[in-house]
MARTI-248149 format. One record per atom (N, C-alpha, C): residue in one letter; z, x, y. Coordinates in steps of 0.001 Angstrom, whole numbers, plus 500000, padded with zeros to 6 digits. Layout:
BEGIN
AZXY
...
//
This chain:
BEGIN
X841510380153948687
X841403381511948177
X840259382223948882
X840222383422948737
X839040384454949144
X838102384221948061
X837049384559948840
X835393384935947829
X834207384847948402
X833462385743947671
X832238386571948617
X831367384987948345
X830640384738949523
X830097383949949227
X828714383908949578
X827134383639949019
X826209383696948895
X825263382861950109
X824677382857951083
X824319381282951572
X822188381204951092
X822114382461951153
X820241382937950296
X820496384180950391
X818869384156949836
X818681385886949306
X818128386217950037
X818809388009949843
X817964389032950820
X819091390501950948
X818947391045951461
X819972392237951501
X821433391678951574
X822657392267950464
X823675391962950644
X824737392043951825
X824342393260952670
X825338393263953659
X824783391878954778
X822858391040954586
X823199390108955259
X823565388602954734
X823689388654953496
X824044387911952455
X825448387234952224
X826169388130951892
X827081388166951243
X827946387854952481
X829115387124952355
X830423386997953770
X831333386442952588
X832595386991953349
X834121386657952516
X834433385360953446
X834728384244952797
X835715383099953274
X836691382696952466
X837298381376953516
X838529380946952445
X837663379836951465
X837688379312950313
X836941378281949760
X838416377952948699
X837953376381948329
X838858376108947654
X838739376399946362
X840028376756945386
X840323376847943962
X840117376403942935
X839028376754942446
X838856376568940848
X839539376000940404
X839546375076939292
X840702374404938153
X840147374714936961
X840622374839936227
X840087375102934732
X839747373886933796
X838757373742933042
X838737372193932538
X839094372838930839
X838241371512929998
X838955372066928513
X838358373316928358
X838239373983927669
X838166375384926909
X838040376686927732
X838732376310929257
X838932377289930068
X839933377826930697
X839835378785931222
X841499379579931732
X841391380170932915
X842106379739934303
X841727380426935731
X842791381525935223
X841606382468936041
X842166383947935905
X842490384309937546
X843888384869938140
X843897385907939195
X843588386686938999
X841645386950939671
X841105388085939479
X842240389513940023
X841964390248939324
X842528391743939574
X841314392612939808
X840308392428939264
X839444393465939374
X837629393006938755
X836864392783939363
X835584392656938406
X834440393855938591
X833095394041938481
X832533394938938675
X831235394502939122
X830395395612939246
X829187394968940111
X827761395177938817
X826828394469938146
X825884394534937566
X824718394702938063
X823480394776936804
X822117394506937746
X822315393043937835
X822419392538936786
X822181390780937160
X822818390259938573
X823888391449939416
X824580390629940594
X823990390983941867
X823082392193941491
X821947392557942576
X820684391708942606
X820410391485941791
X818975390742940938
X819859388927941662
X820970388887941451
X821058387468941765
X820851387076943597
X821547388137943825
X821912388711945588
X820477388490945754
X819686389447946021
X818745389851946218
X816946388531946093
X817204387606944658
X816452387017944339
X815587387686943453
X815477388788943602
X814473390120942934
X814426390414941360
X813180389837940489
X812527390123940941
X812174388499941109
X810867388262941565
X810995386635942479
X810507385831941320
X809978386178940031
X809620385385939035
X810776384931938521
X812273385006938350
X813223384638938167
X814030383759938842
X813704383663940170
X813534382076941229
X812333381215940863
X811421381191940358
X810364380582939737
X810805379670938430
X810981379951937654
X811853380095936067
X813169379501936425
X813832379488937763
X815213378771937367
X815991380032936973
X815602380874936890
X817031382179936072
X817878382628936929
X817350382394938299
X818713382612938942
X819022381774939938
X820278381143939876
X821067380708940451
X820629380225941866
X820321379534942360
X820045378571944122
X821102379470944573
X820600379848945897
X821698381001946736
X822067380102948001
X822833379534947467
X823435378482948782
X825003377689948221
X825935378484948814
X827436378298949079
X828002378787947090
X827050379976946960
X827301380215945678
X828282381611945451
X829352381422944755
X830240383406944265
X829730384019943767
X828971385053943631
X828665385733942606
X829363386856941697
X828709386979940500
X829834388414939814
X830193387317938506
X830467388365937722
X830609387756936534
X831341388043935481
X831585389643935836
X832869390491935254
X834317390311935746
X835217389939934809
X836609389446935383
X837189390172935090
X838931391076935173
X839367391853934902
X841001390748935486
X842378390263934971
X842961389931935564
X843970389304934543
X845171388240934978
X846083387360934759
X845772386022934580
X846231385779933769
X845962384311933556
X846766383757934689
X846032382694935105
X847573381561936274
X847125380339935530
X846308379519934971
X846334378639934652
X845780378305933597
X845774377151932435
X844997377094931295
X844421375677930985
X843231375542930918
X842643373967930565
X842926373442929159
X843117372556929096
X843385371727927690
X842440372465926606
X843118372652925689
X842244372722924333
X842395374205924220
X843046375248925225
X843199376667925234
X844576376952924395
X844936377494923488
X845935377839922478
X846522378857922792
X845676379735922493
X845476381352922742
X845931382355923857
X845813381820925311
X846567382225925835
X846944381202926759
X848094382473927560
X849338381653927821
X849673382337929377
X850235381338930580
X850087382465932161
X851346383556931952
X850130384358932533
X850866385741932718
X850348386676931621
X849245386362931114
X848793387314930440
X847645387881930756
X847713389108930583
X846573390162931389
X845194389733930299
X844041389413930709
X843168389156930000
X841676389491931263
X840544390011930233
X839188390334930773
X838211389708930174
X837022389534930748
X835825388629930180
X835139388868931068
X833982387251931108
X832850387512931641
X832323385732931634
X831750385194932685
X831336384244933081
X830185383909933060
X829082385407932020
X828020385190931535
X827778384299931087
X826446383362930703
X826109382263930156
X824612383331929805
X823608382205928805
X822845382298928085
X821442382020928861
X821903381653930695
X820990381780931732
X821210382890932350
X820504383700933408
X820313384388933916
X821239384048935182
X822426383754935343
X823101383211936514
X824062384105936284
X824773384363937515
X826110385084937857
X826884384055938948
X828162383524938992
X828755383336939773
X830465383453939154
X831084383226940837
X832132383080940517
X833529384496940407
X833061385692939900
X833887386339939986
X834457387203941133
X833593387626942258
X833911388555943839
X834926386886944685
X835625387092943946
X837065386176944291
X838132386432943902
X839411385893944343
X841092385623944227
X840993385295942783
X840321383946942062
X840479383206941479
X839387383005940775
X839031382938938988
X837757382584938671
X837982381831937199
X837175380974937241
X837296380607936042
X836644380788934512
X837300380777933741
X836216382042932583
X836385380836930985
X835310380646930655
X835509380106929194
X836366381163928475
X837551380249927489
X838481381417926711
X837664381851925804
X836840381386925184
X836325382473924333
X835299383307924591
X835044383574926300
X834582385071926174
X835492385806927365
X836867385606926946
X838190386032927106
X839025386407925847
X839536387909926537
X840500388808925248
X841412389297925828
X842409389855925492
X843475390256925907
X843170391741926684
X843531392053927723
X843742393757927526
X844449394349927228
X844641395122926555
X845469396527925584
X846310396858926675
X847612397380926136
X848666397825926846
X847710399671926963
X848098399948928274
X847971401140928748
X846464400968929735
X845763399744929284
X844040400215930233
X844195399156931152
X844115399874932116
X843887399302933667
X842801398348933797
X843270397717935029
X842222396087935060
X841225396841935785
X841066397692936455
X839785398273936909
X838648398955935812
X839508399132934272
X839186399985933619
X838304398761932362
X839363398002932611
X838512397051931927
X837703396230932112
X837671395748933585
X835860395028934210
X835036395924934146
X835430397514934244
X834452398465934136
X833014397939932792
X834400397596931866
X833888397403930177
X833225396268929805
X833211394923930938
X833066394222930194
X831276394287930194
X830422393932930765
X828948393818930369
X828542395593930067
X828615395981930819
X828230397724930471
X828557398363929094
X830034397780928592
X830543398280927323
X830572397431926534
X830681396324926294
X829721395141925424
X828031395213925446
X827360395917926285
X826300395438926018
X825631397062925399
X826735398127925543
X826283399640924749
X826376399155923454
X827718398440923416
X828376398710921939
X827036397403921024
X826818396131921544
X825859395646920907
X824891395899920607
X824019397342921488
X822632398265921256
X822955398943919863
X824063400034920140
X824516400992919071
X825314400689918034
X825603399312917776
X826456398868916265
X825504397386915810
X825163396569916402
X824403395911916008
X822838395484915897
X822674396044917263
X821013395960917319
X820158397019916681
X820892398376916482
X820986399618915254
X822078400060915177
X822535400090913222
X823495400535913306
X823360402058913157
X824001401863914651
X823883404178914858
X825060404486913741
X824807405799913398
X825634406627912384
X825288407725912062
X825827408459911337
X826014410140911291
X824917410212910688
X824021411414910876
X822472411953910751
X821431411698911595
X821973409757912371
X821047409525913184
X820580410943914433
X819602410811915356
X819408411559916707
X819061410012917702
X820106409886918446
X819763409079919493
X819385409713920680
X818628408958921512
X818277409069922656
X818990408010923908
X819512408472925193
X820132407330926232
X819357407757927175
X818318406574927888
X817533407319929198
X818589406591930300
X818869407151931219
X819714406756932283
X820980406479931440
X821276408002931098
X822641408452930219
X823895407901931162
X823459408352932475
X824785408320933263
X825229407317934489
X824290406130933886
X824693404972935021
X825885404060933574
X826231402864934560
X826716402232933973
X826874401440931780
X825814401238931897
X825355400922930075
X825710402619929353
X825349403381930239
X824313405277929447
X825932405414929506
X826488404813929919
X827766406083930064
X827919405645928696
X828447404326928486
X829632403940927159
X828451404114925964
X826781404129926467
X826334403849924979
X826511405479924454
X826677406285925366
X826769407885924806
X827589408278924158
X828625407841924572
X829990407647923860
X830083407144922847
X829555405887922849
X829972404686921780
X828568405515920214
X827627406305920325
X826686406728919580
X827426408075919110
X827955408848920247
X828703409516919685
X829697409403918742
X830887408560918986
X831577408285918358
X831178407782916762
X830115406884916857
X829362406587915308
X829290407682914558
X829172409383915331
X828523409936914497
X826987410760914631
X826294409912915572
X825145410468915807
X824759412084916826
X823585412594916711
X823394413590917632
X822985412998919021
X823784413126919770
X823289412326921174
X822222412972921893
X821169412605922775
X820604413030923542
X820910412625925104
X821189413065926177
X821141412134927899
X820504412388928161
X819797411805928661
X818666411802929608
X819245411483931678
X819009412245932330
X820174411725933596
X819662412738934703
X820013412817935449
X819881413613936889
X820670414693937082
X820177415930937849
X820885417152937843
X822522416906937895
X822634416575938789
X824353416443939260
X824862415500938660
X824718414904937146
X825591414106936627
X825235414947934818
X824443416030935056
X824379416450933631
X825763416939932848
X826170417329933734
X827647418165932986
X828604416755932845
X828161415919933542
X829154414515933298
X828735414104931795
X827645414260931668
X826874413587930015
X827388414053929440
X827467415657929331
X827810416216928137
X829081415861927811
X830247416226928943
X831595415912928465
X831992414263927809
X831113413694928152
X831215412260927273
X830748412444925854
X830176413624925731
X829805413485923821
X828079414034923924
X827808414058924802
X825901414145924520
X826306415661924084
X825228415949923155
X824794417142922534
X824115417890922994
X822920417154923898
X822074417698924561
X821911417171925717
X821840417544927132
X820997416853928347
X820043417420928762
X818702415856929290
X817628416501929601
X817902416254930540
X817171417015931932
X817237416608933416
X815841415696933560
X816160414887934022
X814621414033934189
X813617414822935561
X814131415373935829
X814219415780937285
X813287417234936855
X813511417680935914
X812402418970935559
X811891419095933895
X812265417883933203
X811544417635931811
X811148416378931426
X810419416135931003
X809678414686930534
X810456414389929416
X810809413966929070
X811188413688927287
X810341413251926658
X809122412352927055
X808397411985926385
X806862412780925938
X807203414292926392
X806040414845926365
X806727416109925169
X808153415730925037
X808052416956924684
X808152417118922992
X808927417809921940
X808402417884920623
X809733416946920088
X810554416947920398
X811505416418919417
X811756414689919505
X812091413923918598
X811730413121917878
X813110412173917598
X813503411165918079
X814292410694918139
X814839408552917109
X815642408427916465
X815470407523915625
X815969406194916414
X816964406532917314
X817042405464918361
X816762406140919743
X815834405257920706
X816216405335922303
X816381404031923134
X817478404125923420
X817919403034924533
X817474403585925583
X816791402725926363
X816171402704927704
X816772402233928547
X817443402437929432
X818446401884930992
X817670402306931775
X816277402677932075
X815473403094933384
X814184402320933115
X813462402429932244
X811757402079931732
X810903403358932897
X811473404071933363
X810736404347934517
X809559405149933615
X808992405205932735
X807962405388931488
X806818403974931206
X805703404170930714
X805196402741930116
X806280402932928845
X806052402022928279
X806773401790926608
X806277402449925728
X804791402404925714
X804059402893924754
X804381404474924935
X804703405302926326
X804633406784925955
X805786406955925372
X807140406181925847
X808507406806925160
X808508406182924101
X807943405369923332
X807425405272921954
X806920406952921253
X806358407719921950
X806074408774921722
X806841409794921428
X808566409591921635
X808911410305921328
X810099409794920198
X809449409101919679
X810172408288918159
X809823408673916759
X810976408813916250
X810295409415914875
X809648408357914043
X809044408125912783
X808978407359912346
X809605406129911574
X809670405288912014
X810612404182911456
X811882404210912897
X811557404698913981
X812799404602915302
X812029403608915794
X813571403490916594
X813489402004917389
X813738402079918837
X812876401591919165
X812952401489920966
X814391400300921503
X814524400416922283
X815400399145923208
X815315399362924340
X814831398557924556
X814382398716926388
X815629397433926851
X816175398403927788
X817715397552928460
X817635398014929553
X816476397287930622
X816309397748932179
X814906396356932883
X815183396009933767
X814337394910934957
X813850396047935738
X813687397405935679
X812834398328936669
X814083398576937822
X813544399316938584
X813606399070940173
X813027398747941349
X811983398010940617
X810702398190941813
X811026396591942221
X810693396007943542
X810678394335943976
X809394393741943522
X809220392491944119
X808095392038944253
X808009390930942902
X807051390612942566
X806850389093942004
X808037389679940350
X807248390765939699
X807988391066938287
X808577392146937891
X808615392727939452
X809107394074939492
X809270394822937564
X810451395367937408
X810101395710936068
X809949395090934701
X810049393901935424
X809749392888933658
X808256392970933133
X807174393273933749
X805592393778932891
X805570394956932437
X807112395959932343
X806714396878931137
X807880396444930346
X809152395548930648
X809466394536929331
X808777393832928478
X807423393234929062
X806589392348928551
X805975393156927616
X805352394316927764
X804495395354927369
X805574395806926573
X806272395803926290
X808083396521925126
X807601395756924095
X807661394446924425
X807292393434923780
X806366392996922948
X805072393218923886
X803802392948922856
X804145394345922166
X804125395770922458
X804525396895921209
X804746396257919861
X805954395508920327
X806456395196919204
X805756394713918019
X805295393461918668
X804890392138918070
X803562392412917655
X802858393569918050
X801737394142917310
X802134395182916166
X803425395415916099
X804410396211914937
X803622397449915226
X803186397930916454
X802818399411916533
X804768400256916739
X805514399443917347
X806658400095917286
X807778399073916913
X808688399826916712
X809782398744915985
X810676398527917829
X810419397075918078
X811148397211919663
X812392396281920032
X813416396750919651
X814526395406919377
X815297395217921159
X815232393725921379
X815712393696922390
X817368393273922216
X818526394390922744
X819742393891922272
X820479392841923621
X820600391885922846
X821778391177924022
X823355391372924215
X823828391021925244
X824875391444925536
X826253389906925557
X826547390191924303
X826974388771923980
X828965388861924632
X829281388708925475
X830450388948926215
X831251388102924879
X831567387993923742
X832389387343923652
X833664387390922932
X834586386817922595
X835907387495922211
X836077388629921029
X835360388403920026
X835364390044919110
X834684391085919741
X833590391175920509
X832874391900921012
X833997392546922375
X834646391776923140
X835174392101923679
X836709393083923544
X837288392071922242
X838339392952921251
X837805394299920995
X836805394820920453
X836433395652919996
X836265396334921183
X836025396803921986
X835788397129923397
X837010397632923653
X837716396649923975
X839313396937924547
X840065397977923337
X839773397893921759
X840514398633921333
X840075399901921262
X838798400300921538
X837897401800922186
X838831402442922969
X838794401600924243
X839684401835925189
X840907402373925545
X841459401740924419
X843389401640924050
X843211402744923433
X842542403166922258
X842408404018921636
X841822405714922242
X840943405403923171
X840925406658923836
X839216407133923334
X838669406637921996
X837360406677921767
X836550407009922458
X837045405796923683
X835634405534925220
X836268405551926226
X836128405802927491
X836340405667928317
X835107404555929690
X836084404253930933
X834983403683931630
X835034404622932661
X833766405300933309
X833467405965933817
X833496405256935486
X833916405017936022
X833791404629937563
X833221405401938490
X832258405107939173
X832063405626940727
X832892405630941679
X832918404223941750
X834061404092943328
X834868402619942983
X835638402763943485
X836818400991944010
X836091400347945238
X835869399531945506
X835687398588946304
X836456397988946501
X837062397603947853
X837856396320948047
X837153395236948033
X837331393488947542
X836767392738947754
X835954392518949219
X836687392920950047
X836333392605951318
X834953393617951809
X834934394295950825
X833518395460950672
X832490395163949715
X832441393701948690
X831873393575948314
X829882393853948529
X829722393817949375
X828740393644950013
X827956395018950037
X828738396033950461
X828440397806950194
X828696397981948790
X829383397470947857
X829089397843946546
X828128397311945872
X827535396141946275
X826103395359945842
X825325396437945794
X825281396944947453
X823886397762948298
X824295398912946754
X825554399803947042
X825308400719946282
X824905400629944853
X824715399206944260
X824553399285942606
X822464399205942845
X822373398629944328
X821205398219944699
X820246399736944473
X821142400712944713
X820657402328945116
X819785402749943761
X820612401968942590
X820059402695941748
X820268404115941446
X821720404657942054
X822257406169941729
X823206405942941144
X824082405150940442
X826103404581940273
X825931406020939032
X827129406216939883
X827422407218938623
X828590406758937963
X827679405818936343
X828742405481936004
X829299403603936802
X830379403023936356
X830587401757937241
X830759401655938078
X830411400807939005
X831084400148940351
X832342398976940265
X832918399423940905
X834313398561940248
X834918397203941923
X835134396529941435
X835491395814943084
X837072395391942440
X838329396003943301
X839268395471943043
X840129394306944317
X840768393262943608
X841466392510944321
X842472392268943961
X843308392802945065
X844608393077944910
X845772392154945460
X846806391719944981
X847503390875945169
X847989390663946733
X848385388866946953
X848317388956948537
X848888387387948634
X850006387459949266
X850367385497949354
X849764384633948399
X850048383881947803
X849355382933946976
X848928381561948231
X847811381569947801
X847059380224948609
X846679378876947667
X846974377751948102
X846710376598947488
X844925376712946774
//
């Protein structure tokens, strides 16, 4: 089969190369999927890359030698490991190859293999591009805004980096609760915020949010490009921060010392600072897909990638501009042993 394959870190276009490698098998509680479509994360830049380098220190990411990366699946079942009930080949199903380490592999391929239970069906009518769009970006909104707070009508939320990948669906997904949305986002994607549900957009680009008067009960953070303590400043009393961003900066901890600093906030209870995880797994994912089906949410895409472009869609998630997902599709082609 095809798949992007890793040999160390460092820039993806010198990184990353497509070969033939051999096929996955599925063992018990797993199901090879013919990828159709996965998407590109921070964790698959952060894995590419090594960045930031305290996470090669720690073991969190993955040895970059003869490794797949990607972790969002979008596709068909072709095969099923013992102990799988649930589904059956030929059924369109999406997930995620996340684990509870900081590793990505496996999905910028033909073929990947995915534990079934953080595998769900996809809904008749949403496209496999539409649904790798969903899986970490729209599992990990919907776990900020329904479980880590439950958003709802009266709330005022805040989304900083409204209009990348997470900002899109959590705007939506806060909207939809009920709440008054705020985006926070860049000139040329403001009118994109609003039509997703925001109430209000700030341009980061000519207003601070954190300087200014109004007062917010949730803010999800997708940038930190703030210390913690100032966009704490613009919380009402009893709001809750969530910082859901590694920075953009390189180097030993690039943005994890104002995670750390999120953190102590917390734990000195000067602010309430909940960190939400992004638990890929089959209700979380159900729930997702029926957004979808339903028309609630949408996934916002940038661009298609062909697999064989994997490498320019890394760089571009690398940019730190995606408006919205990066999507890599692989599209059907001879079957290979």
């Amino acid at each position: 089969m095809r798949a992007v394959v890793q040999e160390r870190y460092g820039p993806p276009a010198e990184v990353l190369e497509l070969k033939e490698i051999d096929r996955p098998a599925p063992g018990p509680g797993e199901v090879l999927v013919r990828v159709r479509a996965s998407s590109v994360n921070t964790p698959d830049w952060i894995a590419v890359t090594g960045v930031p380098y305290v996470l090669r220190l720690q073991g969190r990411v993955q040895r970059a030698a003869n490794v797949v990366r990607g972790t969002d699946v979008a596709g068909v079942v072709e095969e099923v490991g013992g102990e799988v009930a649930d589904f059956g080949v030929g059924d369109r199903a999406f997930g995620s190859l996340w684990t509870s380490r900081f590793v990505t592999a496996g999905a910028f391929a033909e073929y990947a293999v995915v534990p079934a239970d953080q595998l769900a069906p996809i809904p008749a009518g949403v496209r496999f591009e539409e649904a790798a769009a969903a899986v970490m970006s729209g599992v990990t909104a919907l776990c900020a805004m329904r479980d880590t707070v439950n958003v709802r009508k009266g709330m005022k939320v805040l989304v900083n980096g409204a209009s990348g990948g997470v900002g899109t669906f959590a705007v939506q997904l806060a909207a939809h609760f009920g709440a008054e949305v705020t985006g926070v986002c860049g000139t040329a994607n403001a009118a994109m915020v609003r039509e997703l549900g925001a109430h209000h957009v700030i341009d980061y680009t000519r207003v601070d949010f954190t300087e200014g008067s109004e007062r917010y009960d949730v803010i999800l953070d997708n940038v930190l490009n703030h210390p913690p303590s100032r966009t704490a400043r613009a919380l009402a009393p009893g709001g809750v921060l969530i910082p859901n961003s590694v920075g953009n900066g390189g180097g030993l901890l690039a943005g994890l010392g104002r995670m750390a600093r999120a953190r102590l906030l917390g734990s000195l209870r000067r602010v309430d600072v909940r960190f939400s995880p992004s638990e890929a797994n089959r209700e979380n994912l159900a729930a997702v897909g029926e957004l979808l089906e339903s028309g609630a949410i949408k996934a916002v895409i940038d661009r298609v990638y062909p697999l064989e472009e994997t490498a320019q869609a890394v760089a571009h998630m690398l940019g730190h501009h995606a408006r919205g997902n990066i999507v890599i599709s692989v599209p059907d082609r001879p079957r290979t042993p």
